[in-house]
N, C-alpha and C positions, 0 to 999 in steps of 0.2 A: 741468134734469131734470124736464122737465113729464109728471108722470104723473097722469090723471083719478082722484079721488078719491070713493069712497065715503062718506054719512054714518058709519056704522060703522067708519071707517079701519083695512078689512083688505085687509092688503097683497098679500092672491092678486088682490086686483078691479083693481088698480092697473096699465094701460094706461101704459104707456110711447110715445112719441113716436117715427117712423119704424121701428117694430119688425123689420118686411118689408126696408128698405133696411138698418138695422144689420147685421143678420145679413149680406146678401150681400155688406157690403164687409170685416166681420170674417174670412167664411168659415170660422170654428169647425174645426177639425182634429183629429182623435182623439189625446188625450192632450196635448192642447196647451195653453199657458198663456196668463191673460190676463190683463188690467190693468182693473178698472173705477174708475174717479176720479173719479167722482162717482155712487155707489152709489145715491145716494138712495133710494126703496121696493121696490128690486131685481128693477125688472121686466128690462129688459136683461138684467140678471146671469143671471136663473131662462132665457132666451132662450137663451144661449151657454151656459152650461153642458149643458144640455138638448140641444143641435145635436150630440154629436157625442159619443162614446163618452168615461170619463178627463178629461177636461175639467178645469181645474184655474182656480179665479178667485179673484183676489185684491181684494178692494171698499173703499177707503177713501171716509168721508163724515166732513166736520166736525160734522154733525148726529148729536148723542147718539142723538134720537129717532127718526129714520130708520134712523140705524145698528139699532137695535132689531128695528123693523118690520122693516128687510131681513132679521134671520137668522133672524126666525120664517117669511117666506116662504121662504127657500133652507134651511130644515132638513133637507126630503127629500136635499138631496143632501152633505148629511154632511161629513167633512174634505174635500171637494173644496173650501169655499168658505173663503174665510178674510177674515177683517174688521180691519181697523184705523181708529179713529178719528182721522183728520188730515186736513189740508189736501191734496187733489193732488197741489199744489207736490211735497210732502215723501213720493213715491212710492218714491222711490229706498230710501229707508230702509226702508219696507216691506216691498221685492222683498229685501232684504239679511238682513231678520230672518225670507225664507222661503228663504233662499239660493237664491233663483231669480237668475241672473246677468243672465238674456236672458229675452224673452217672444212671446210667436208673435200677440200684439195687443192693444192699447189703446185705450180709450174714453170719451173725456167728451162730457155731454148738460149743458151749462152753464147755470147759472138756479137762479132760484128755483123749489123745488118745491109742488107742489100741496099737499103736506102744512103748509108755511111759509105760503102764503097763504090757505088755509083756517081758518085760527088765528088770531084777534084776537090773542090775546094775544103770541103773535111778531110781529106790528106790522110786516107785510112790504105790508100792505095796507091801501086806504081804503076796502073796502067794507066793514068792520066796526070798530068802534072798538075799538082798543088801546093801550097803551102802546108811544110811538114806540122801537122795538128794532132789528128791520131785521139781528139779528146768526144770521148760522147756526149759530156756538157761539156758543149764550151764555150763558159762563163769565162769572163773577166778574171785573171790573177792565177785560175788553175792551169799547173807543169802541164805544156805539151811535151810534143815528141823534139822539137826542135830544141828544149831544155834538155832534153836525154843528150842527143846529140852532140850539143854545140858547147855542153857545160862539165858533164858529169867526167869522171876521171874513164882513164883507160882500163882501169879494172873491175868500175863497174858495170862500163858500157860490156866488156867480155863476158861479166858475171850475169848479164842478162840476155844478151844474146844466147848465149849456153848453156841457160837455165830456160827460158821460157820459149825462146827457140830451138830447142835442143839442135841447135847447130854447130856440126864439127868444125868448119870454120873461124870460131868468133873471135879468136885471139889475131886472124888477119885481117878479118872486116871491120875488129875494133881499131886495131893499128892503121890503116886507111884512113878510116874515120878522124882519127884523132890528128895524122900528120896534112891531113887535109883541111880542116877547120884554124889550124895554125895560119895558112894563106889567105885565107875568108870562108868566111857563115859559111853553111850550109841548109841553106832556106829550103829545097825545095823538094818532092816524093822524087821528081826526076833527077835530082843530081845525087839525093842516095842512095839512089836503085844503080845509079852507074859506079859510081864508088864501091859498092859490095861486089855489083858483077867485075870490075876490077883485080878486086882483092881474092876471089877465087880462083883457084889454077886451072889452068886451060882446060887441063885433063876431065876436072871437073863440072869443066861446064857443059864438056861435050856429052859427059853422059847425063848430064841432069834432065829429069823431067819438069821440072819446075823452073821458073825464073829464080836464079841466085838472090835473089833480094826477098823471096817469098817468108823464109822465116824469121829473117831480119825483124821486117816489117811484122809478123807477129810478135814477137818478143817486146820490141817497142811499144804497139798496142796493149800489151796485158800488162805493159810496167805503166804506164799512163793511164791508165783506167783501173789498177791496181784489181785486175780480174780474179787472181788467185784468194784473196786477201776478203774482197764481197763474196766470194763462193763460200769461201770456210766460214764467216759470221754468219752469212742465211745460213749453214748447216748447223750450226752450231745454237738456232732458235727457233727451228720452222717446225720440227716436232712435237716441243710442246704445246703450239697452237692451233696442232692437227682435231681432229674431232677421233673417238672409236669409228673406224672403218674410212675412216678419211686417206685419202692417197697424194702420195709425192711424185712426181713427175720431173723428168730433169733431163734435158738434151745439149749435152756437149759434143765441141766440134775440135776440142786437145788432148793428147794423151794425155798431162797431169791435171787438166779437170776434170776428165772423165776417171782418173785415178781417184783424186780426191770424194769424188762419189760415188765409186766402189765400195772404197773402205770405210765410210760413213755410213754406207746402208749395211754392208756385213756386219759393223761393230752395233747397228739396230739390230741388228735381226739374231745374236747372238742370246743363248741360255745362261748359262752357269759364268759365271766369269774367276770362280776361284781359283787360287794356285793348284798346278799338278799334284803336286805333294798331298793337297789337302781331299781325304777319303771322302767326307760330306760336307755337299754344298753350303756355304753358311751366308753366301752375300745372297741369296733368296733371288738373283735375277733372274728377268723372265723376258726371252722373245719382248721388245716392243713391233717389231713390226714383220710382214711376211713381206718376202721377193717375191716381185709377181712375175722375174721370166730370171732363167738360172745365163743367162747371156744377153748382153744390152742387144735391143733393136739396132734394126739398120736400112736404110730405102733398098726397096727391088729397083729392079733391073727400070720398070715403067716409071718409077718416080724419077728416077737418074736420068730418063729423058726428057722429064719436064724439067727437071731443075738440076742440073752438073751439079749444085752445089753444097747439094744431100748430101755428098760422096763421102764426107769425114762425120755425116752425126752420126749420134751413139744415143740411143734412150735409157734410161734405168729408172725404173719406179718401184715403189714398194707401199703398201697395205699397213698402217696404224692398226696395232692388235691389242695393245696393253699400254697401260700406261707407266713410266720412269718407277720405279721404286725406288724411296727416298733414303 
């Protein structure tokens, strides 16, 4: 949910990511209902509600503090909006305590938001010193990133670094990590930002374009917030609570989540699903849903000057046509 941030953190200044492409794969419909799952400073949200006469939105964010900021910006439009603090995942429940049954579109913008890494002190980031957090709620009792850290074995820490970092160094930033926390803690974004750049080889730092810690610090994030894990459960609910002609909208900012909702809207959008072997169709499947662009979106060149941090989203959406056959 990358939306550019002001010193002042007021949430009318807050630019949301592909605003122009959102909108035309939503298509907003008067009196229509929508899903935003990841709310974040409610620029999207104030977008669609706005598009179209009656509009009705329902916003869940795990973030207390976001959740804030968004209903001072969507104040203007009154009981149209409505707020619940949770996880995506757990949408369903939402739509149930508005007794909305079906919804006419849904939308997650996946990530951490500009508000999270603007803030030391939420520890989402190495360009300012914090205490390692890394949590979108962070409630009392829930693993941070300092649990990853300063507990987990050295083969998990590798296995996620390398997994959700797809970082080729993990096996020496995990090893650093671990021979280093033996001497004392490792509290804070600024001494494991230097620990990783440490643990990289010269060679490689010289040509990196990025800070050596950048995908650390991702990996860490998506294991702490168990990003991969909420993405798959909303996919695996949010279609059948689509309406006919209802749309799905989906902005990621990583390869395996943007993978992840590839292959969930292709395996929607597929016919027959019989064996090769087998000459006529017998499981009766049919298309649930159309692709509405044969390659995800991406910011031009003028969005990328308003906001550098476009640069990695990707949009994929797709058109409700039929419903599951049972």
């Amino acid at each position: 949910m990358q939306e550019s941030l002001s010193s002042e953190q007021n949430p009318a200044r807050h630019v949301p990511v592909l605003p122009t492409q959102v909108l035309e794969a939503l298509a907003p419909r008067p009196g229509g209902r929508y899903l935003d799952g990841t709310l974040g400073l409610g620029g999207h949200a104030a977008a669609v509600l706005a598009a179209a006469p009656a509009v009705e939105l329902c916003g869940l964010d795990r973030d207390a503090e976001a959740l804030e900021l968004a209903r001072q910006r969507l104040a203007p439009f009154g009981d149209r909006a409505h707020f619940f603090h949770c996880q995506y995942s757990e949408f369903a429940q939402a739509l149930d305590q508005l007794g909305w049954d079906r919804i006419d579109g849904a939308l997650l913008d996946i990530g951490v938001s500009s508000l999270q890494l603007d803030e030391p002190e939420r520890g989402f980031s190495f360009h300012g010193d914090g205490p390692l957090d890394m949590r979108m709620d962070p409630q009392p009792g829930l693993p941070s990133a300092w649990h990853w850290v300063n507990r987990e074995s050295f083969a998990r820490l590798k296995e996620c670094i390398a997994t959700l970092g797809e970082e080729p160094q993990a096996g020496r930033i995990a090893r650093v990590i671990v021979e280093a926390r033996q001497k004392a803690s490792i509290d804070t974004t600024a001494e494991l930002a230097a620990l990783v750049e440490k643990a990289y080889p010269a060679a490689w730092r010289a040509r990196a374009r990025r800070h050596p810690a950048t995908r650390t610090f991702q990996a860490l994030r998506m294991a702490v917030n168990d990003e991969l894990g909420e993405l798959r459960r909303f996919l695996d609910g949010i279609l059948s609570r689509l309406s006919l002609g209802g749309r799905l909208a989906v902005i990621t900012f990583h390869s395996l989540e943007d993978r992840m909702v590839k292959q969930a809207m292709r395996h929607w959008a597929e016919g027959c699903r019989c064996p090769r072997h087998v000459p006529v169709c017998v499981c009766r499947h049919v298309p649930e849903v159309r692709l509405l662009h044969k390659k995800p979106l991406q910011a031009d060149a003028e969005e990328l000057a308003r906001n550098p941090r476009a640069s990695s989203a990707k949009l994929r959406a797709v058109e409700k046509i039929a419903e599951a056959v049972s």
